[in-house]
Backbone as a printed PyTorch tensor [residue, N CA C, xyz], in Angstrom:
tensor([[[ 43.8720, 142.1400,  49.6010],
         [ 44.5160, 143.4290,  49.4820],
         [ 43.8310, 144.2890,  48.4100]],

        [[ 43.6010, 143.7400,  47.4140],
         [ 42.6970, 144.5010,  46.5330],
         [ 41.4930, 144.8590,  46.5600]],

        [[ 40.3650, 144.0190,  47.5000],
         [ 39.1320, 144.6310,  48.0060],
         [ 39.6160, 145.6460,  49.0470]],

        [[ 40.5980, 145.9530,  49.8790],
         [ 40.6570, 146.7380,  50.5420],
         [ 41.4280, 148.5560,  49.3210]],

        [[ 41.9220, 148.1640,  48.6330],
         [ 41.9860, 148.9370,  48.0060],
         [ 41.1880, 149.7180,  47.1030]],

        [[ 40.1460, 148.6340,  46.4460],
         [ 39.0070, 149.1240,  46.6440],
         [ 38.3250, 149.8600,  46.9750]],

        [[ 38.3370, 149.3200,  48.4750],
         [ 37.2520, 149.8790,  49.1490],
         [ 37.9410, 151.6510,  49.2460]],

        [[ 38.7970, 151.5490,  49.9620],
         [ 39.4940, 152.7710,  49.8540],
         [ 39.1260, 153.7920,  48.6590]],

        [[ 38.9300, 153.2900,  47.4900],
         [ 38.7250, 154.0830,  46.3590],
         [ 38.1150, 154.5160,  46.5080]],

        [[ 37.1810, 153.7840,  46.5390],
         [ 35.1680, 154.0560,  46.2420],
         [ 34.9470, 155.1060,  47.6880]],

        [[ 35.8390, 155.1450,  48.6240],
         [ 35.6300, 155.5470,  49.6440],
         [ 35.8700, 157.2690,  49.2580]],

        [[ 36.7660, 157.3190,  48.5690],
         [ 37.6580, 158.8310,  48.1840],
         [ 36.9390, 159.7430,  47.2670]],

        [[ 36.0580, 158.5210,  46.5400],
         [ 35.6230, 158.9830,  44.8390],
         [ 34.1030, 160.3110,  45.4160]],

        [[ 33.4590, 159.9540,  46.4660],
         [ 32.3200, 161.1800,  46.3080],
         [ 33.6050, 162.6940,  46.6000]],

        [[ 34.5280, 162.6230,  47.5100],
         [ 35.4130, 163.9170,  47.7550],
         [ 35.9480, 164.3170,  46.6480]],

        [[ 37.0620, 163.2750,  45.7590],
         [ 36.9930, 164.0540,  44.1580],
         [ 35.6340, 163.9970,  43.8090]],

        [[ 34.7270, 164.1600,  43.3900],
         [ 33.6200, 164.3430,  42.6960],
         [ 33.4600, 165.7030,  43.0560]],

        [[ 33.3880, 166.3470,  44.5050],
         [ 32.9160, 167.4910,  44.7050],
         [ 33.9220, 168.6510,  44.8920]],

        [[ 35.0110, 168.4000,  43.9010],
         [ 35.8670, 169.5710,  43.5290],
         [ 35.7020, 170.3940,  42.2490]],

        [[ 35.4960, 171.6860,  43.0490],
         [ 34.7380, 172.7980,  42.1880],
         [ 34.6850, 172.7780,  40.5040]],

        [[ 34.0920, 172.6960,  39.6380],
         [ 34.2270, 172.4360,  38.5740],
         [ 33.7560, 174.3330,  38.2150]],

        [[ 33.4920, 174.2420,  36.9030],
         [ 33.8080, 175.9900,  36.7190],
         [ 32.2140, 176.4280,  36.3820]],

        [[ 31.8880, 176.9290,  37.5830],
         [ 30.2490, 178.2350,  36.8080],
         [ 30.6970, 179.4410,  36.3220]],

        [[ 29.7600, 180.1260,  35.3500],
         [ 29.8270, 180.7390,  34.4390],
         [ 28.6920, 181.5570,  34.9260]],

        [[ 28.5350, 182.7700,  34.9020],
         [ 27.4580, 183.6290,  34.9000],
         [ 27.4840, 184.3640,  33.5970]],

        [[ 26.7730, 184.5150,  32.9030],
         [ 25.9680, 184.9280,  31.5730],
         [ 25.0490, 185.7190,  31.5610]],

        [[ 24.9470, 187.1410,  30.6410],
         [ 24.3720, 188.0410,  30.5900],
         [ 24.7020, 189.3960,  29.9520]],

        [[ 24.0520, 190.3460,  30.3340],
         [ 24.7290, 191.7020,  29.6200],
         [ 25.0480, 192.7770,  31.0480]],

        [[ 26.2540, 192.6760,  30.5250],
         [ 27.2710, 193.2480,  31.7440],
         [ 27.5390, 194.7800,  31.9610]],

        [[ 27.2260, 195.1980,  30.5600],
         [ 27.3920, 196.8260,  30.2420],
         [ 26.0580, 197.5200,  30.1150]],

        [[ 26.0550, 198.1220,  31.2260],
         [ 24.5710, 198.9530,  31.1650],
         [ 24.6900, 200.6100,  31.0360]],

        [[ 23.4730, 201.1460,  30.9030],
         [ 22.9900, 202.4360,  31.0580],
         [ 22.4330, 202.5350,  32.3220]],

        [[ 22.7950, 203.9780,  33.0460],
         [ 22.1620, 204.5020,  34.2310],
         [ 20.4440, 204.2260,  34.8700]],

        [[ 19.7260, 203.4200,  35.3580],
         [ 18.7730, 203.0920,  34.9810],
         [ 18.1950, 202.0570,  34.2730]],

        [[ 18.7570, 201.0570,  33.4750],
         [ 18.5750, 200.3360,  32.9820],
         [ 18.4110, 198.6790,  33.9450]],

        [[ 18.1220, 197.8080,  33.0600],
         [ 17.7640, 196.5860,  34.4540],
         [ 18.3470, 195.2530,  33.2980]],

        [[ 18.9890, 194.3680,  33.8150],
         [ 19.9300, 193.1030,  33.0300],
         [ 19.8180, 192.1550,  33.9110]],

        [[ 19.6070, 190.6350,  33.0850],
         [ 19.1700, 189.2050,  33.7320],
         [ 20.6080, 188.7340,  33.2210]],

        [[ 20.9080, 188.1220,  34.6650],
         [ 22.1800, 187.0560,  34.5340],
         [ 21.3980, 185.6590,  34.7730]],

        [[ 22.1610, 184.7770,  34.0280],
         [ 22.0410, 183.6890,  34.6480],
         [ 23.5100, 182.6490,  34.5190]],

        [[ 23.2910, 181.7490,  35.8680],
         [ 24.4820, 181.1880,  36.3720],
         [ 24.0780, 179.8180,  35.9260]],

        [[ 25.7680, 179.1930,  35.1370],
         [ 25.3470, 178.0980,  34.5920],
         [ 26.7280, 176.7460,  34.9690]],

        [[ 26.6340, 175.8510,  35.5300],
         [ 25.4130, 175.2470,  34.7690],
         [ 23.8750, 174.9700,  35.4340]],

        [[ 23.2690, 175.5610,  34.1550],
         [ 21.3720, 175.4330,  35.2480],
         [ 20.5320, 174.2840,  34.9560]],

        [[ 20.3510, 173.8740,  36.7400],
         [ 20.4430, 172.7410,  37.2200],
         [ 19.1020, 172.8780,  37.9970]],

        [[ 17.6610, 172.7520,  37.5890],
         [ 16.9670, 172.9190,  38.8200],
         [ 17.1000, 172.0170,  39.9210]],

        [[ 17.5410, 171.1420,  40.2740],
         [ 17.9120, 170.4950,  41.4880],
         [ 19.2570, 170.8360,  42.2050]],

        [[ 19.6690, 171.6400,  41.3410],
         [ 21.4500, 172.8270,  41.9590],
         [ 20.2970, 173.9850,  43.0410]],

        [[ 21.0940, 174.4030,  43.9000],
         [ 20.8090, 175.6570,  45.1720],
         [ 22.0040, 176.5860,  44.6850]],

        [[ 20.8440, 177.7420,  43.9730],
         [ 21.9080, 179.2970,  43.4920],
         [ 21.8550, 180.1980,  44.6720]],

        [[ 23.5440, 180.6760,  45.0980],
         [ 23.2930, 181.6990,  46.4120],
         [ 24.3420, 182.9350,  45.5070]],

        [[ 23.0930, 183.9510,  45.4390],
         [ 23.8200, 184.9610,  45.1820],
         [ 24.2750, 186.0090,  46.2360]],

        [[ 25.6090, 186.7610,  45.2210],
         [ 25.9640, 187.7400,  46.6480],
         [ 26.5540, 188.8190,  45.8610]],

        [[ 27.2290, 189.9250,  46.3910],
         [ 27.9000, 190.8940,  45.8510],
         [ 28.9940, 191.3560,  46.3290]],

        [[ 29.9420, 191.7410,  45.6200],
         [ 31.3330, 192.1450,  46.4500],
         [ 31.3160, 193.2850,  47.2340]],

        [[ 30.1960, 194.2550,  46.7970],
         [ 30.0240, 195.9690,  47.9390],
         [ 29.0820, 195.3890,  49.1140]],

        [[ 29.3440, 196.1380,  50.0030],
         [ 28.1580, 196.1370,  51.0960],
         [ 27.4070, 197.2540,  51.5120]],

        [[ 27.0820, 197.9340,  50.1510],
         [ 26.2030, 199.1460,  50.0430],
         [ 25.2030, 198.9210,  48.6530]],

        [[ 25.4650, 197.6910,  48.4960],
         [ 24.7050, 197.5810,  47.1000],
         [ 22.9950, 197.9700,  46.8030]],

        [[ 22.3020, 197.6030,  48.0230],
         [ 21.2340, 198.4360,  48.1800],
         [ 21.2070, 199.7840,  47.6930]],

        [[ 22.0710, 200.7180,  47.5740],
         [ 22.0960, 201.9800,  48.0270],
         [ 21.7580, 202.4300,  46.1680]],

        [[ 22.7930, 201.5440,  45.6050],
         [ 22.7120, 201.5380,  44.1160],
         [ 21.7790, 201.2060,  43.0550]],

        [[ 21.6150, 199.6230,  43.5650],
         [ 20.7320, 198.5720,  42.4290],
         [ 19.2480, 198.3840,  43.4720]],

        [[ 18.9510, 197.6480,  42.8050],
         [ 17.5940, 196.4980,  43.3420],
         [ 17.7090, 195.3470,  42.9640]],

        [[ 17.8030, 194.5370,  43.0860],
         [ 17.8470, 192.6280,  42.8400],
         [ 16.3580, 192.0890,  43.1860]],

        [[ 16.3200, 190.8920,  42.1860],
         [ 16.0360, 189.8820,  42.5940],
         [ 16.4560, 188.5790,  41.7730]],

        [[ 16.4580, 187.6260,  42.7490],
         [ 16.7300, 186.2990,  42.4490],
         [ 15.5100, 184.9630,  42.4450]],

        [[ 16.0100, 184.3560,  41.1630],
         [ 14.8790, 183.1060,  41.1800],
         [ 16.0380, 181.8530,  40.4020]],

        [[ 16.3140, 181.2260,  41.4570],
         [ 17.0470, 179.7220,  40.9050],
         [ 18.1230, 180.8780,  40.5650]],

        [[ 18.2120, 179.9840,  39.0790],
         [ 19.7090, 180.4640,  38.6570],
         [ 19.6360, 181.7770,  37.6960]],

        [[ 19.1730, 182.0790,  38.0830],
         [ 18.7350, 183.7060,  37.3850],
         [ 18.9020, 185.1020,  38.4590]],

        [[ 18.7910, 186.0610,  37.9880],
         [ 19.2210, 187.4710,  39.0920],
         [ 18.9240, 188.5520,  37.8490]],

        [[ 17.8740, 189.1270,  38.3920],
         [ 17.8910, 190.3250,  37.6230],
         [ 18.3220, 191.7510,  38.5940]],

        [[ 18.8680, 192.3940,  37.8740],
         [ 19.8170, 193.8210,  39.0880],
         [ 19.0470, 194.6240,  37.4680]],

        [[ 19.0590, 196.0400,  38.6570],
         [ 18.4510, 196.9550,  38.0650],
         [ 19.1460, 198.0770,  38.9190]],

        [[ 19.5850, 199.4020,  37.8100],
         [ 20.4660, 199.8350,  38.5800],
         [ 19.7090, 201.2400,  39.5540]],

        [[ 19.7320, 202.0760,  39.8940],
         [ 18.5230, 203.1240,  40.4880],
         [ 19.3190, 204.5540,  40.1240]],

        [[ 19.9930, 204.6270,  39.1540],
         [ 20.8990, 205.8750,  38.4410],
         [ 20.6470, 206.8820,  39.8460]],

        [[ 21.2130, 206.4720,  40.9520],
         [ 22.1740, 207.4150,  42.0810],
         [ 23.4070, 208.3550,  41.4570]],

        [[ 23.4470, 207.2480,  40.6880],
         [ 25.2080, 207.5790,  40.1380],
         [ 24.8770, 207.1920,  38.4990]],

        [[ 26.3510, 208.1670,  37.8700],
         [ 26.2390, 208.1460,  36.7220],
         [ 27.4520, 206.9100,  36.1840]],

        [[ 28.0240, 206.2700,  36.8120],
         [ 28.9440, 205.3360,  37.1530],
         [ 28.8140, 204.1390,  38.4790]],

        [[ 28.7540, 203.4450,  38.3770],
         [ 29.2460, 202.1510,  39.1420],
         [ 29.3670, 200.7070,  38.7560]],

        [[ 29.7870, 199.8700,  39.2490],
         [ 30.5200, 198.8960,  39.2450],
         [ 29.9610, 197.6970,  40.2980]],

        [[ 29.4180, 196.8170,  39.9640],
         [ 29.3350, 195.8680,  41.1190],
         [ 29.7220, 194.5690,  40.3780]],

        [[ 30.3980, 194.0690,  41.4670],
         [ 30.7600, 192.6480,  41.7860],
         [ 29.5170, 191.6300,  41.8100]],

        [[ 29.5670, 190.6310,  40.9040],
         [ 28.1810, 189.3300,  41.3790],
         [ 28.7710, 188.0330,  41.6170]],

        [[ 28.5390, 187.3450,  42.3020],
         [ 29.2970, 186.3190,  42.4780],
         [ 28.0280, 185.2680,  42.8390]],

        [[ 28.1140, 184.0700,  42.1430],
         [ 27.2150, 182.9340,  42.3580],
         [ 27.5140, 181.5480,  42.6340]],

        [[ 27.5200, 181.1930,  43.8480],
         [ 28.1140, 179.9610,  44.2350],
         [ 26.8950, 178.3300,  43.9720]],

        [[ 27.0750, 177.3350,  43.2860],
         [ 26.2610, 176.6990,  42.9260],
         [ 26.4180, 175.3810,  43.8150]],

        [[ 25.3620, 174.7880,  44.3760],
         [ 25.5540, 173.0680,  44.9300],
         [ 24.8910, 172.4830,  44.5740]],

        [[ 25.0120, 171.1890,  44.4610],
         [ 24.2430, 170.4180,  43.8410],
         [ 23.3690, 170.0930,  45.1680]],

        [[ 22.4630, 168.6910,  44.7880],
         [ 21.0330, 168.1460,  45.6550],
         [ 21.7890, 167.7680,  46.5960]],

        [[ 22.8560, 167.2470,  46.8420],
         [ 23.3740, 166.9800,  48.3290],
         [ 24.0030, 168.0030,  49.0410]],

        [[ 24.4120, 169.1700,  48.1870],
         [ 25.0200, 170.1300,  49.6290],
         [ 26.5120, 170.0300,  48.8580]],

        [[ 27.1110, 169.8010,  47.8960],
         [ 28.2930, 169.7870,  47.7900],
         [ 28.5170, 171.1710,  46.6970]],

        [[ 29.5370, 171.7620,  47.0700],
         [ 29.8150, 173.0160,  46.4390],
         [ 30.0820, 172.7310,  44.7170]],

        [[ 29.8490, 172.9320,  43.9410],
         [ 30.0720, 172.5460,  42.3020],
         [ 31.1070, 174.2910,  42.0630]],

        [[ 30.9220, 175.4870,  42.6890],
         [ 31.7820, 176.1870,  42.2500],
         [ 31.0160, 177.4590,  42.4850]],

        [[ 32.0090, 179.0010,  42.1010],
         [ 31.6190, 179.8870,  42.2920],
         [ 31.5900, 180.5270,  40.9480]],

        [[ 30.8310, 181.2840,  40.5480],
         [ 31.0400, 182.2430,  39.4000],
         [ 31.2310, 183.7650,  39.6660]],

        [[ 32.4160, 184.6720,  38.7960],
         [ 32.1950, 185.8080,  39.2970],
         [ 31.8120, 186.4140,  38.0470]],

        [[ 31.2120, 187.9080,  37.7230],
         [ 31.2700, 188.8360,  37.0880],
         [ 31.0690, 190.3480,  37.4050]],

        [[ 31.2600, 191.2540,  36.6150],
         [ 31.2460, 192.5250,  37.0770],
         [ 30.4620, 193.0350,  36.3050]],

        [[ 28.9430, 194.1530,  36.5810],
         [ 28.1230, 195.1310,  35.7710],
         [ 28.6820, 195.9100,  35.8050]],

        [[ 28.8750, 196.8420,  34.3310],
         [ 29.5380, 198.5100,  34.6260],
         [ 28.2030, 199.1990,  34.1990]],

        [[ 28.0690, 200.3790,  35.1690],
         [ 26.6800, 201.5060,  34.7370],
         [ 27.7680, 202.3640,  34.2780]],

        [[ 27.5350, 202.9600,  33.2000],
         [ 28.6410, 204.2130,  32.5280],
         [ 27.4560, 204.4850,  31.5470]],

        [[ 27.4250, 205.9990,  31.0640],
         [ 27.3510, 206.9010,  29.7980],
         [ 27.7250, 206.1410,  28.6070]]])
């Protein structure tokens, strides 16, 4: 009865393992019109897969991105003398299991 309980354990233990633990994105969040800021999402893991995304679906219209691993530099293209975007970075480890999402928000303001 107890090797089967066991087994059961060991069976359960990779599913708790891959409940979201907390990422953090880090950086400078408050910009000037024009200006360009490096986030990075932690914890940085080069064997972790960083997928970045954004909460608008006009973000083109605003910034320019790019991404490398756990890094993202946004740069804003002063369209506007104000905006706001959403970043959100979801991290997995080497097998594919989700470790978590991070959110933060850039403000472009005066």
């Amino acid at each position: 009865m107890k090797a089967v309980l066991i087994s059961v354990l060991l069976a359960i233990l990779p599913i708790v393992g891959q409940v979201n633990s907390e990422v953090s994105i880090r950086g400078k969040i408050d910009i000037r019109p024009g200006e360009t800021t490096h986030l990075g999402a932690y914890p940085d893991n080069p064997s972790y897969t960083y997928v970045w995304d954004f909460e608008q679906n006009n973000v083109e219209a605003n910034f320019s991105y790019s991404t490398s691993g756990s890094s993202i530099t946004i740069t804003h293209l002063n369209k506007t003398q104000f905006s706001l975007l959403g970043v959100y970075c979801t991290v997995y480890d080497e097998s594919g299991y989700n470790i978590g999402t991070g959110y933060t928000e850039i403000v472009v303001q005066f």
